[in-house]
FIKE-948898 format. One record per residue: residue in three letters; y, x, z of N, C-alpha, C, O in turn. Coordinates in steps of 0.001 Angstrom, whole numbers, m for minus. Last residue first. Layout:
<pts>
+-----+---------+---------+---------+---------+---------+---------+---------+---------+---------+---------+---------+---------+
|   r |      ny |      nx |      nz |     cay |     cax |     caz |      cy |      cx |      cz |      oy |      ox |      oz |
+-----+---------+---------+---------+---------+---------+---------+---------+---------+---------+---------+---------+---------+
| Ala |       Y |       X |       Z |       Y |       X |       Z |       Y |       X |       Z |       Y |       X |       Z |
...
+-----+---------+---------+---------+---------+---------+---------+---------+---------+---------+---------+---------+---------+
</pts>
This chain:
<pts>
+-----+---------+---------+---------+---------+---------+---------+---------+---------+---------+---------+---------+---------+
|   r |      ny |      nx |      nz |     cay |     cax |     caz |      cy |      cx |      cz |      oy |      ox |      oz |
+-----+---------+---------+---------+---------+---------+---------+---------+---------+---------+---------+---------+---------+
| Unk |  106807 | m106004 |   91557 |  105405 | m106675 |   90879 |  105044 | m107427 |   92372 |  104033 | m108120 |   92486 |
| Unk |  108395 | m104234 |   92852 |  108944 | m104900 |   92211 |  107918 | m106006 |   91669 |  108487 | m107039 |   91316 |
| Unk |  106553 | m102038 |   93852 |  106827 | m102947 |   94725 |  107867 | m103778 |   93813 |  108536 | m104208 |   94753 |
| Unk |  107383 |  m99397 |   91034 |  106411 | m100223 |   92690 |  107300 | m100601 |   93469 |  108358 | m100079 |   93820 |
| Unk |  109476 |  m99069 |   89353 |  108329 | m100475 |   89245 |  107734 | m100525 |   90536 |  107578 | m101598 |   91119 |
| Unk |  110880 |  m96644 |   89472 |  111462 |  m97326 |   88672 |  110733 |  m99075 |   88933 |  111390 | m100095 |   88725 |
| Unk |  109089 |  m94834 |   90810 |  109981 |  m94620 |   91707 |  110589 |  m95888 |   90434 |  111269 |  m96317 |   91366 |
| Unk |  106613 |  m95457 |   90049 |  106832 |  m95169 |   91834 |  107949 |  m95774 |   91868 |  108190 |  m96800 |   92504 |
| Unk |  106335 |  m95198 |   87384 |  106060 |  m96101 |   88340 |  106705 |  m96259 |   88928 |  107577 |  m97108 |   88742 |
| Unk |  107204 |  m91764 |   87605 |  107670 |  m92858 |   87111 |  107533 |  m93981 |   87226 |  108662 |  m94472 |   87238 |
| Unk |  104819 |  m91067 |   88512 |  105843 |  m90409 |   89546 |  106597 |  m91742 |   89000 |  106663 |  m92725 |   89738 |
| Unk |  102946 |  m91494 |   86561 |  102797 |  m91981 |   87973 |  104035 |  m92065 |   88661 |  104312 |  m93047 |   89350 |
| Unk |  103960 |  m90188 |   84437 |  103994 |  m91206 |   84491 |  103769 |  m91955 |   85745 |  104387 |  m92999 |   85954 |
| Unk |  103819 |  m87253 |   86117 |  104659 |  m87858 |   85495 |  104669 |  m89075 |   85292 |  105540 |  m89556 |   86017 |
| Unk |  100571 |  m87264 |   85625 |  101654 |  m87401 |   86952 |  102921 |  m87816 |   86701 |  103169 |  m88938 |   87143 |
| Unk |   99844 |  m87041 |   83096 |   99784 |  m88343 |   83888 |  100808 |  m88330 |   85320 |  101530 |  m89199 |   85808 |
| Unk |  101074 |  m84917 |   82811 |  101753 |  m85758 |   81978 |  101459 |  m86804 |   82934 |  102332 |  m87425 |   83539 |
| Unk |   99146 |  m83466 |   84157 |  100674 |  m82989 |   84385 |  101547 |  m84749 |   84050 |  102277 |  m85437 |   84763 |
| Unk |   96592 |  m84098 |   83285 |   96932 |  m84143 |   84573 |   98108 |  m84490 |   84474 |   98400 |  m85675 |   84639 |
| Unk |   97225 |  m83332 |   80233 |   97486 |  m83887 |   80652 |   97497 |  m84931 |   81682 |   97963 |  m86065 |   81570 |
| Unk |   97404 |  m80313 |   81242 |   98839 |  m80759 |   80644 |   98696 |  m82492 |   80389 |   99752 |  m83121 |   80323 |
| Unk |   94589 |  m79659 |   81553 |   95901 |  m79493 |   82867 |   97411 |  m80142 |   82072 |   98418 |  m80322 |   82758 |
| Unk |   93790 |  m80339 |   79108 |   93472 |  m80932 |   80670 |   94571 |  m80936 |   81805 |   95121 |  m81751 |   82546 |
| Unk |   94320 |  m78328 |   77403 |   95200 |  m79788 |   77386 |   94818 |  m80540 |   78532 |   95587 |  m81419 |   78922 |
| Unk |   93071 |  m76270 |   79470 |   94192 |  m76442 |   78964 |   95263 |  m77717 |   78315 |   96438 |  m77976 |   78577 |
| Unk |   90657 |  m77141 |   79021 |   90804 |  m77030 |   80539 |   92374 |  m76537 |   79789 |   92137 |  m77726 |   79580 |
| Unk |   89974 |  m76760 |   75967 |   89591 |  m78237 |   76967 |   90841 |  m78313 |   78153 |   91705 |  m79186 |   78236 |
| Unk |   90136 |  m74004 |   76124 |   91055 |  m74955 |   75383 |   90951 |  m75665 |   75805 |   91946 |  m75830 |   76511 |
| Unk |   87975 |  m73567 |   77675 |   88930 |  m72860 |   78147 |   90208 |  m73851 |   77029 |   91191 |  m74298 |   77620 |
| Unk |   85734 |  m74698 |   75724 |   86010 |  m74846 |   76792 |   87349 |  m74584 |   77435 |   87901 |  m75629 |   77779 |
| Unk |   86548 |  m72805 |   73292 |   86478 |  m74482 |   73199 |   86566 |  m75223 |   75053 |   87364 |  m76087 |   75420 |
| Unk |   85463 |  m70736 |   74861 |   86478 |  m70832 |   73727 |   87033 |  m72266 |   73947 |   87886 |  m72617 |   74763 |
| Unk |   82869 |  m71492 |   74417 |   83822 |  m71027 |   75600 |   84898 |  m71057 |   75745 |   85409 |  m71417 |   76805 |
| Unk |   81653 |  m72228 |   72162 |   81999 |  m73166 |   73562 |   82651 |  m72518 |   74388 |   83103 |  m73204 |   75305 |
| Unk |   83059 |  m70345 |   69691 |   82408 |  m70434 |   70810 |   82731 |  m71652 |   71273 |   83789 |  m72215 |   70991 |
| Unk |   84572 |  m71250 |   66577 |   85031 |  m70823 |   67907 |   83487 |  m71316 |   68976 |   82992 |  m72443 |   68951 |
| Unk |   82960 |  m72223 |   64227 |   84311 |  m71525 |   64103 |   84987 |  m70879 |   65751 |   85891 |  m70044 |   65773 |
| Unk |   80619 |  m72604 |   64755 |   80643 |  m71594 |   63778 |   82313 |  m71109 |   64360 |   82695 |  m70011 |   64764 |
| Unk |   79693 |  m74947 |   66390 |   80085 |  m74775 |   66393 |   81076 |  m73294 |   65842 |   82097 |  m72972 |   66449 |
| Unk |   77142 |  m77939 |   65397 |   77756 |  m76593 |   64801 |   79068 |  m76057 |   65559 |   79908 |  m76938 |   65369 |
| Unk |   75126 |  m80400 |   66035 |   76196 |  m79939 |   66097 |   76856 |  m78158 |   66070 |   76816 |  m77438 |   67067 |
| Unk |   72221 |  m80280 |   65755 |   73272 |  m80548 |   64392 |   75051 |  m80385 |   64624 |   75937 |  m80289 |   63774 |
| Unk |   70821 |  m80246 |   67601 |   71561 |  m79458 |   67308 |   71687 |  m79218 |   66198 |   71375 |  m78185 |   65605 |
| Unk |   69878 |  m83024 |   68322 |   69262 |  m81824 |   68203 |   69554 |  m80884 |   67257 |   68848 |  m80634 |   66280 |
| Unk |   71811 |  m84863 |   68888 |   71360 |  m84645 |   67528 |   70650 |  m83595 |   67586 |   70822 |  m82973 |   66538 |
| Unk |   70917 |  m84959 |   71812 |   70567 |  m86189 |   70903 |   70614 |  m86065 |   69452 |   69893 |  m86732 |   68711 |
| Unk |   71715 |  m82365 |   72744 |   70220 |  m82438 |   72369 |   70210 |  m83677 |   71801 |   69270 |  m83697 |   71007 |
| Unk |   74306 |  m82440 |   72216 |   73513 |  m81621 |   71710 |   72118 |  m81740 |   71511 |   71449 |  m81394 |   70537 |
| Unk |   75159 |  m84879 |   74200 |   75206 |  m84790 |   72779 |   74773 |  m83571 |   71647 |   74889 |  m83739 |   70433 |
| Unk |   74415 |  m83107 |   76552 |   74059 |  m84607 |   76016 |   74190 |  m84916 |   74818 |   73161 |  m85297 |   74260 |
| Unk |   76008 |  m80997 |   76212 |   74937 |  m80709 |   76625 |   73950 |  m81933 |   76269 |   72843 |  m81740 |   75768 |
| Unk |   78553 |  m82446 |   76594 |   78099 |  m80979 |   75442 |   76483 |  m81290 |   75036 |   75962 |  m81665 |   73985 |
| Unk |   78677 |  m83844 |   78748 |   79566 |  m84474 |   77506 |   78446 |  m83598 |   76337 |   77742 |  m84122 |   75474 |
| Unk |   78667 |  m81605 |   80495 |   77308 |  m82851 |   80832 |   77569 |  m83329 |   79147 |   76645 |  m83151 |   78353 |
| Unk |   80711 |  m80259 |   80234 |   79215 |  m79649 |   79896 |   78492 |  m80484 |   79688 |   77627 |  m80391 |   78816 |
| Unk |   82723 |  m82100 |   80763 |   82782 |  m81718 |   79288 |   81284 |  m80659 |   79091 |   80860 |  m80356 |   77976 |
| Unk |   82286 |  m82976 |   83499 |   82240 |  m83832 |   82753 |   82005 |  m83218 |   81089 |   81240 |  m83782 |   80307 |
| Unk |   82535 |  m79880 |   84562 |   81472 |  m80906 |   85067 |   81080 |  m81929 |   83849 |   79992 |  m81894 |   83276 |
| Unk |   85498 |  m79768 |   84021 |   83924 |  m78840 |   83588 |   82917 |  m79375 |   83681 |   82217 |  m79362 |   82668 |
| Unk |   86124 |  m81716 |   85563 |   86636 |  m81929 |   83889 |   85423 |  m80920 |   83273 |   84651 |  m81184 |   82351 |
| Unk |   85832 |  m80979 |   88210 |   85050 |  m82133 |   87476 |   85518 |  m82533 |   86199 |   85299 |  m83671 |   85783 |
| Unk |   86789 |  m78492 |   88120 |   85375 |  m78244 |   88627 |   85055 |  m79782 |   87656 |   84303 |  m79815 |   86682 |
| Unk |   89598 |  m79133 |   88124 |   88929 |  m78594 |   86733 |   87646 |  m78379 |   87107 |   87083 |  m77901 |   86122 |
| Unk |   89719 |  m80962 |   90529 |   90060 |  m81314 |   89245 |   89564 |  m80683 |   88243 |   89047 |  m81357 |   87352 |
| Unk |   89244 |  m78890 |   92581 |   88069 |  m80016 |   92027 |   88750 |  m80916 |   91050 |   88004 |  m81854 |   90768 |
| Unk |   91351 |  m77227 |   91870 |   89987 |  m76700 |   91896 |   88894 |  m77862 |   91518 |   88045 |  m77877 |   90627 |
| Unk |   93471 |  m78764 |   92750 |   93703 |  m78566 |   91020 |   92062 |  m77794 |   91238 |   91509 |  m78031 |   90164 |
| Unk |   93130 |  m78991 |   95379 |   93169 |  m80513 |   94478 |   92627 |  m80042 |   93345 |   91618 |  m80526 |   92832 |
| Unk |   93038 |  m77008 |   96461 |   91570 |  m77710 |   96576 |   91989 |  m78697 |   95460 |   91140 |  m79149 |   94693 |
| Unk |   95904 |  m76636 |   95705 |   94964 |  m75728 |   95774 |   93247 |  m76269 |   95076 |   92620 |  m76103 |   94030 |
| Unk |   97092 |  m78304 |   97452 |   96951 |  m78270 |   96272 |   95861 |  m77723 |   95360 |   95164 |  m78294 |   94521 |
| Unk |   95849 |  m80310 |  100333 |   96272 |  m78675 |   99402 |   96122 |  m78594 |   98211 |   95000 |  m78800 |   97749 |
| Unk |   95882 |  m82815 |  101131 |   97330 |  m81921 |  101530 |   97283 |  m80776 |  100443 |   98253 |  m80356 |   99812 |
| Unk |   94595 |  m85296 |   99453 |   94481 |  m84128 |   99742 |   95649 |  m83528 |   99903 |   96496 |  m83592 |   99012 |
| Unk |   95089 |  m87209 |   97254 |   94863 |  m88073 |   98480 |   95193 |  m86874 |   99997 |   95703 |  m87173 |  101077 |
| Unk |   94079 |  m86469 |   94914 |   95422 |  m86167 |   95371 |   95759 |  m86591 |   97192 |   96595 |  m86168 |   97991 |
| Unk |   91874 |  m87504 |   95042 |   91761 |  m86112 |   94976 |   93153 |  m85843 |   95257 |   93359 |  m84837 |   95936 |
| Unk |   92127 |  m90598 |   94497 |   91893 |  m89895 |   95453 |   91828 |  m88546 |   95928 |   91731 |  m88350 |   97140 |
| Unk |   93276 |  m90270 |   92152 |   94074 |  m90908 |   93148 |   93610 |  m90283 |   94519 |   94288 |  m89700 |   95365 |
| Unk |   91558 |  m88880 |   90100 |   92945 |  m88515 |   90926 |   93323 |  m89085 |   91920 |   93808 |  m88352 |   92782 |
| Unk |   89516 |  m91098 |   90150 |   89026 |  m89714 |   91046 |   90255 |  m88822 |   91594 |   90341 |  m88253 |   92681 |
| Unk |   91133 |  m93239 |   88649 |   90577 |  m93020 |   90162 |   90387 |  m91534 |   91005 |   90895 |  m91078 |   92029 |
| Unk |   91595 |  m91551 |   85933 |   92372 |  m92143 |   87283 |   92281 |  m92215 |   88604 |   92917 |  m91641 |   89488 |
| Unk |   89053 |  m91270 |   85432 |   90127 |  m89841 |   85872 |   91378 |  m90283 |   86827 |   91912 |  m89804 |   87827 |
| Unk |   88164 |  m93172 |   84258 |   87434 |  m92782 |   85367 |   88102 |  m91630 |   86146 |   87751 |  m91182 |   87238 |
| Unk |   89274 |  m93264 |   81650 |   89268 |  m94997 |   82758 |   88619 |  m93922 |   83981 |   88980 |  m94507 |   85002 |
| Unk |   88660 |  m90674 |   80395 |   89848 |  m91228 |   80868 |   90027 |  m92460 |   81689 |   91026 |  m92555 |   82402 |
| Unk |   85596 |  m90442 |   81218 |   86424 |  m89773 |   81222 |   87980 |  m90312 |   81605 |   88434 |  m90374 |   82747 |
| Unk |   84020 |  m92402 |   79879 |   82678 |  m90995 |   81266 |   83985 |  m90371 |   81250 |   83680 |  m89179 |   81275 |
| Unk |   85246 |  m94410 |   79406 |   83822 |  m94539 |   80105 |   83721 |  m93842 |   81330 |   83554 |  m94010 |   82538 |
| Unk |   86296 |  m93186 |   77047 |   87194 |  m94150 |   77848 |   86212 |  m94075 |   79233 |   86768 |  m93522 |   80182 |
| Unk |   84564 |  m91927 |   75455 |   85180 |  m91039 |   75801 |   86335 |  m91859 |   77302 |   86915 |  m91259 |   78207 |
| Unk |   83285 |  m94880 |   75041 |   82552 |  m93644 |   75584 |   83753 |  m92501 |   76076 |   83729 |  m92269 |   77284 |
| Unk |   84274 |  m96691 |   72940 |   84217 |  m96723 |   74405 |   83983 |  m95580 |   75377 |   84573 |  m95508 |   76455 |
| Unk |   83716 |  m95725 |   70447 |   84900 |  m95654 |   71199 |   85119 |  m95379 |   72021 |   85785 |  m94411 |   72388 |
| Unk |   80977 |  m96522 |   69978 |   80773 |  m95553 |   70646 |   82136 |  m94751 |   71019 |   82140 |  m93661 |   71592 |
| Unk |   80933 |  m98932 |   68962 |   80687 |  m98980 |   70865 |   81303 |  m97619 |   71066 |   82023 |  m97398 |   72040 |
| Unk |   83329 | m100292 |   67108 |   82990 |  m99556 |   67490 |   82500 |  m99087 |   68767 |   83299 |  m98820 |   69665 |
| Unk |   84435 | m103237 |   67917 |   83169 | m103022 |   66739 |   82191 | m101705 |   66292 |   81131 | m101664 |   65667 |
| Unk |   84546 | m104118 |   71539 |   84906 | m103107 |   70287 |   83760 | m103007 |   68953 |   82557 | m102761 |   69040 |
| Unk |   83353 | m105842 |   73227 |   84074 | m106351 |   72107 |   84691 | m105257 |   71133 |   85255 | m105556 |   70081 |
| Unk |   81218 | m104668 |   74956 |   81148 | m106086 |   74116 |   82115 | m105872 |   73308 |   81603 | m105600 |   72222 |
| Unk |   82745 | m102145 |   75682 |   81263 | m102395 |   75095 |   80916 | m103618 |   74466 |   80296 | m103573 |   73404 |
| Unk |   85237 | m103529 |   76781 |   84698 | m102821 |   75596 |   83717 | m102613 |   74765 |   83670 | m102781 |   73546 |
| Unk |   83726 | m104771 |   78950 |   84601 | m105587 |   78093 |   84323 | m104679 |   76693 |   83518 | m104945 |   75801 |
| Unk |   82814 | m102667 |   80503 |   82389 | m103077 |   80081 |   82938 | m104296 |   78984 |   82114 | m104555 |   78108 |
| Unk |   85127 | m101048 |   81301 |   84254 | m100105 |   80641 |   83327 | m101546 |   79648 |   83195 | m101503 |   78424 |
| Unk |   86959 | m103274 |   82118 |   87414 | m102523 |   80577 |   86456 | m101724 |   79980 |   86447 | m101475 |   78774 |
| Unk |   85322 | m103401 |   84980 |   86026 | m104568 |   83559 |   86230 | m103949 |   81715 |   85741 | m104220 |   80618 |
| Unk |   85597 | m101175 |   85708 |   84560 | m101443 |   85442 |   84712 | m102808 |   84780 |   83898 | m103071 |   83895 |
| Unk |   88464 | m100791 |   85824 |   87962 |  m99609 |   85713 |   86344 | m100283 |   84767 |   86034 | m100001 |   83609 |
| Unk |   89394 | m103155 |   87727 |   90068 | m102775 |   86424 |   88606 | m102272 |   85507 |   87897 | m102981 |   84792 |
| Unk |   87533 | m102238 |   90063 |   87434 | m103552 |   89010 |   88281 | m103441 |   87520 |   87772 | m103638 |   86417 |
| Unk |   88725 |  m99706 |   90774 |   87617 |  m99829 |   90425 |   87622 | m101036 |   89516 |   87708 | m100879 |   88299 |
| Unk |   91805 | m101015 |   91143 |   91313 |  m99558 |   90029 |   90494 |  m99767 |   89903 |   90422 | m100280 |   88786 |
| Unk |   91473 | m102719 |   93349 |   91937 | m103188 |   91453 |   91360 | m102271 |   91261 |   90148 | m102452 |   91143 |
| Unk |   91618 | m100602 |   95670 |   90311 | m101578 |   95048 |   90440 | m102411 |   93468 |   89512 | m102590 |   92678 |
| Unk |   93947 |  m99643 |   95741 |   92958 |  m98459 |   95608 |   91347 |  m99562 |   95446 |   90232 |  m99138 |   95144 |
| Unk |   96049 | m100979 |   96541 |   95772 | m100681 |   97358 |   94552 |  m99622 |   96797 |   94265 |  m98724 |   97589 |
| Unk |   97054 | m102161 |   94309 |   96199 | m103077 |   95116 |   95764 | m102361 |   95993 |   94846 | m102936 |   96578 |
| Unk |   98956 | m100556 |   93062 |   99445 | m101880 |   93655 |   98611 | m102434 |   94191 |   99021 | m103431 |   94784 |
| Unk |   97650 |  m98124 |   92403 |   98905 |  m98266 |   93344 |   99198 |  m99876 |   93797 |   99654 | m100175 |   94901 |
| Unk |   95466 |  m99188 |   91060 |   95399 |  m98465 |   92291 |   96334 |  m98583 |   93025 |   96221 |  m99033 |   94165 |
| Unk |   96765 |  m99718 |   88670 |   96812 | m100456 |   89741 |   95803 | m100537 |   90922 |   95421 | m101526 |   91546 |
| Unk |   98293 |  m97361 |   87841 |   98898 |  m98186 |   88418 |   98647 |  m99632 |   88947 |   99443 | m100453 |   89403 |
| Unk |   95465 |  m96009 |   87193 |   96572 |  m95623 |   88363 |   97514 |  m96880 |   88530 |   97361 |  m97431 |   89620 |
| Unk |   94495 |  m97569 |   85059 |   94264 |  m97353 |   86285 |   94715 |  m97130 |   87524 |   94519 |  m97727 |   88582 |
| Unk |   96653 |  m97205 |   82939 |   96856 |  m98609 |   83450 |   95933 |  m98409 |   84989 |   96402 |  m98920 |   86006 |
| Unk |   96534 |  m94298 |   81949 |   97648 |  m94781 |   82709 |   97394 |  m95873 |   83388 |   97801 |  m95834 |   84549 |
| Unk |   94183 |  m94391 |   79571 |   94544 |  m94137 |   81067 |   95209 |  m94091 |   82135 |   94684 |  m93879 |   83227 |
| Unk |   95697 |  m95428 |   77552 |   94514 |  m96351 |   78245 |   94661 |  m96142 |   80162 |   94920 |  m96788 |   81178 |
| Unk |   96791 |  m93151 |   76967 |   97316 |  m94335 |   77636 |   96778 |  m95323 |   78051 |   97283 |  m96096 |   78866 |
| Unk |   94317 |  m91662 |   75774 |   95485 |  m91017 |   77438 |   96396 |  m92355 |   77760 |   96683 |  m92524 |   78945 |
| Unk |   93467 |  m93185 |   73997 |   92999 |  m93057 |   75380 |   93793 |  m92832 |   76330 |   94014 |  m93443 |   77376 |
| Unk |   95794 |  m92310 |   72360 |   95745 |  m93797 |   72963 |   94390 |  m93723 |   74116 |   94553 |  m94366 |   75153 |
| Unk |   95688 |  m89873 |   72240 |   96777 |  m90313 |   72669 |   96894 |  m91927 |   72954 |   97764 |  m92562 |   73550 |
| Unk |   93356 |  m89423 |   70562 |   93045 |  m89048 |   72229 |   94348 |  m89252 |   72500 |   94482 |  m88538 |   73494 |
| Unk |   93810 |  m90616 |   68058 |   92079 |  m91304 |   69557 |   93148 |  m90653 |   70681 |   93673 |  m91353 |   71547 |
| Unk |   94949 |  m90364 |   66100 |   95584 |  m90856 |   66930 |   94818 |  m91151 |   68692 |   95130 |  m91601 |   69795 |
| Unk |   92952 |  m89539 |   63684 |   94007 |  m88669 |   64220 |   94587 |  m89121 |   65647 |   94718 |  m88188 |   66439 |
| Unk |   92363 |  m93041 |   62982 |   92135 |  m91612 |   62864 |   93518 |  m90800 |   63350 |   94681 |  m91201 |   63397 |
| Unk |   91893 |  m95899 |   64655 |   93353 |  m94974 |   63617 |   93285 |  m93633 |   63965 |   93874 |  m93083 |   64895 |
| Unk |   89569 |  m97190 |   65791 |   90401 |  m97625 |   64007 |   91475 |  m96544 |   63777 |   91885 |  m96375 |   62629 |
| Unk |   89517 |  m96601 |   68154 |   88389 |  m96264 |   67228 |   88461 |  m97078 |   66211 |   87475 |  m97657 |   65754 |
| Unk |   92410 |  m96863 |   69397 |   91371 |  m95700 |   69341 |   90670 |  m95568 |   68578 |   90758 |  m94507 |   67959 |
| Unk |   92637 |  m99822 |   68615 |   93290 |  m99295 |   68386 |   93295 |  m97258 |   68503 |   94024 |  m96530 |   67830 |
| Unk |   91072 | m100239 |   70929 |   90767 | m100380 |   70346 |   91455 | m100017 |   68915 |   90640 |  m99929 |   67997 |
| Unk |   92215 |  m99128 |   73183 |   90556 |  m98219 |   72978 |   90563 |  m99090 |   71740 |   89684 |  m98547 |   71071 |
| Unk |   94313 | m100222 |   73598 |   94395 |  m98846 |   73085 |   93329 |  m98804 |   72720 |   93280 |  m98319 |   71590 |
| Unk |   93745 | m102790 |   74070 |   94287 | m102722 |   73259 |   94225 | m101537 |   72542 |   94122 | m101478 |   71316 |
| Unk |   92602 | m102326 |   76393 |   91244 | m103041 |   75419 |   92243 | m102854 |   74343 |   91606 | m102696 |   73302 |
| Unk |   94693 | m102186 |   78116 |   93809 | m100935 |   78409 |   92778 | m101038 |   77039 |   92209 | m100024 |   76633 |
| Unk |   96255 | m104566 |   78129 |   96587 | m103410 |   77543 |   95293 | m102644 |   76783 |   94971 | m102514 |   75602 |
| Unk |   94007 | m106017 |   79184 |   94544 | m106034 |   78012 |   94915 | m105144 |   77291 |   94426 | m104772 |   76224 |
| Unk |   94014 | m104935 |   82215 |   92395 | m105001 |   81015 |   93403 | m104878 |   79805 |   93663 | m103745 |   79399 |
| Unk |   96588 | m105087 |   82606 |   96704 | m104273 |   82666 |   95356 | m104140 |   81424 |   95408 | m103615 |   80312 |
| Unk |   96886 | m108718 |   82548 |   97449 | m107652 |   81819 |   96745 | m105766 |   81341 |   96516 | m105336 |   80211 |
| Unk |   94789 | m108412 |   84558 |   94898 | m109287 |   83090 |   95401 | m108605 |   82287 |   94824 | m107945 |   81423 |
| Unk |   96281 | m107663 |   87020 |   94962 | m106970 |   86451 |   94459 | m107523 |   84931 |   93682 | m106820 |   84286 |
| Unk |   98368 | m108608 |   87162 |   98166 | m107826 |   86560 |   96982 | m107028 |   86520 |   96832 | m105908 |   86033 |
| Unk |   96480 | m111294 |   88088 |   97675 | m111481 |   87090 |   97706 | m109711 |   86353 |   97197 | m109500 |   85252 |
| Unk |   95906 | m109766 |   90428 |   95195 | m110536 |   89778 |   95484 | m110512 |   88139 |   94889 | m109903 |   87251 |
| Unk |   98509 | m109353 |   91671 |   97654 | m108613 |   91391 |   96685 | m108955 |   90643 |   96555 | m108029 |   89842 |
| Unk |   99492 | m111989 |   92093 |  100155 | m111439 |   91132 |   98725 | m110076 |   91156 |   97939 | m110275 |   90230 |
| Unk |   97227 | m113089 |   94042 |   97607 | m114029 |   92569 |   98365 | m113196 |   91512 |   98167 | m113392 |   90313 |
| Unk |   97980 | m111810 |   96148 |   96660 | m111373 |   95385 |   96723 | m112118 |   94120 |   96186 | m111616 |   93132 |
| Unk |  100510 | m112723 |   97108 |  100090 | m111245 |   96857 |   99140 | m111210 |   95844 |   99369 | m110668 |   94763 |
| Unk |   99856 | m115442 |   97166 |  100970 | m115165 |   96256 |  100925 | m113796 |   95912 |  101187 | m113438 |   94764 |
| Unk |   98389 | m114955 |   99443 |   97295 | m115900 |   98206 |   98524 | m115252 |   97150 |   98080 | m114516 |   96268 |
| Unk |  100518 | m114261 |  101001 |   99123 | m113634 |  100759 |   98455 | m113969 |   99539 |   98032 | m113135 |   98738 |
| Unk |  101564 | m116011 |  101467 |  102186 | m114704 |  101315 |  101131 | m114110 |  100144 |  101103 | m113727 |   98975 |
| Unk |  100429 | m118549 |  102592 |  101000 | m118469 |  101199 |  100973 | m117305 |  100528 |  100565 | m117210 |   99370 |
| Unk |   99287 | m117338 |  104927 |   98305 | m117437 |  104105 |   98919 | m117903 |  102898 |   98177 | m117797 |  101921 |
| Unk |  101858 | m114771 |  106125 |  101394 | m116124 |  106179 |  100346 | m115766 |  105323 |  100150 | m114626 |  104901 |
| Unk |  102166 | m111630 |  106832 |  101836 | m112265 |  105600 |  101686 | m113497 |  106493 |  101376 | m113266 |  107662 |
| Unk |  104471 | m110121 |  109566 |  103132 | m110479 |  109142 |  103212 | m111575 |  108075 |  104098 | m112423 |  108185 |
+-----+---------+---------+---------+---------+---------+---------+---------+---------+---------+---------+---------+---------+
</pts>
């Protein structure tokens, strides 16, 4: 059993990397909405910092992380509307994995994984269609189309994030 040093020394480094981790996380999104071509590979690393500190606090950091960086951003990016794909998607995919994995069957996992990437990229569609009232064009390929592509780099990068998770695990947790 923790003494009350143990302890205060536990939550002091968690803490600590929760500093870090915001940082990072404010680094990519920002560095997102300045370097064309490059957005959705620095989100996807944005997204990494959730999970890992889910893993180290037990599954309560993530949220605070999560809702720190949504809002930090919003204040300090010169671009708000950066923030957004970070928001309603990658800062928020973490979590919902953690727990969706949480699940014995795979099965159910990878089902409500693409149920809530569908979920998220109609609501995404559908919202930004009627705000420009349909100035958005899609001539060259259907939404369906476009959809079914979505749910393809989706699953690859689920995949990827796991990977990096797995990596954590087994090279950094419990070393922090």
């Amino acid at each position: 059993m923790m003494n009350g040093i143990g302890v205060k020394r536990k939550s002091g480094k968690i803490i600590a990397l929760g500093g870090v981790l915001l940082a990072l996380s404010l680094i990519c999104l920002y560095v997102a909405s300045f370097v064309p071509g490059l957005e959705i590979t620095f989100y996807t690393i944005s997204s990494v910092f959730i999970p890992i500190m889910m893993i180290e606090s037990k599954g309560k950091g993530g949220w605070l992380l999560y809702i720190a960086c949504s809002v930090m951003s919003l204040l300090i990016l010169p671009n708000k509307v950066a923030a957004v794909p970070y928001i309603f998607f990658f800062g928020i995919y973490g979590i919902i994995k953690c727990y969706i994995e949480k699940m014995k069957n795979p099965i159910l996992q990878l089902t409500l994984k693409f149920a809530i990437f569908t979920t998220i990229i109609l609501v995404a569609y559908n919202f930004f269609y009627s705000l420009f009232f349909g100035v958005i064009n899609l001539k060259d390929a259907p939404p369906f189309i476009l959809l079914v592509m979505g749910e393809v780099f989706f699953l690859l990068y689920d995949f990827i994030l796991t990977g990096v998770i797995n990596y954590y695990y087994r090279r950094f947790y419990g070393r922090i």
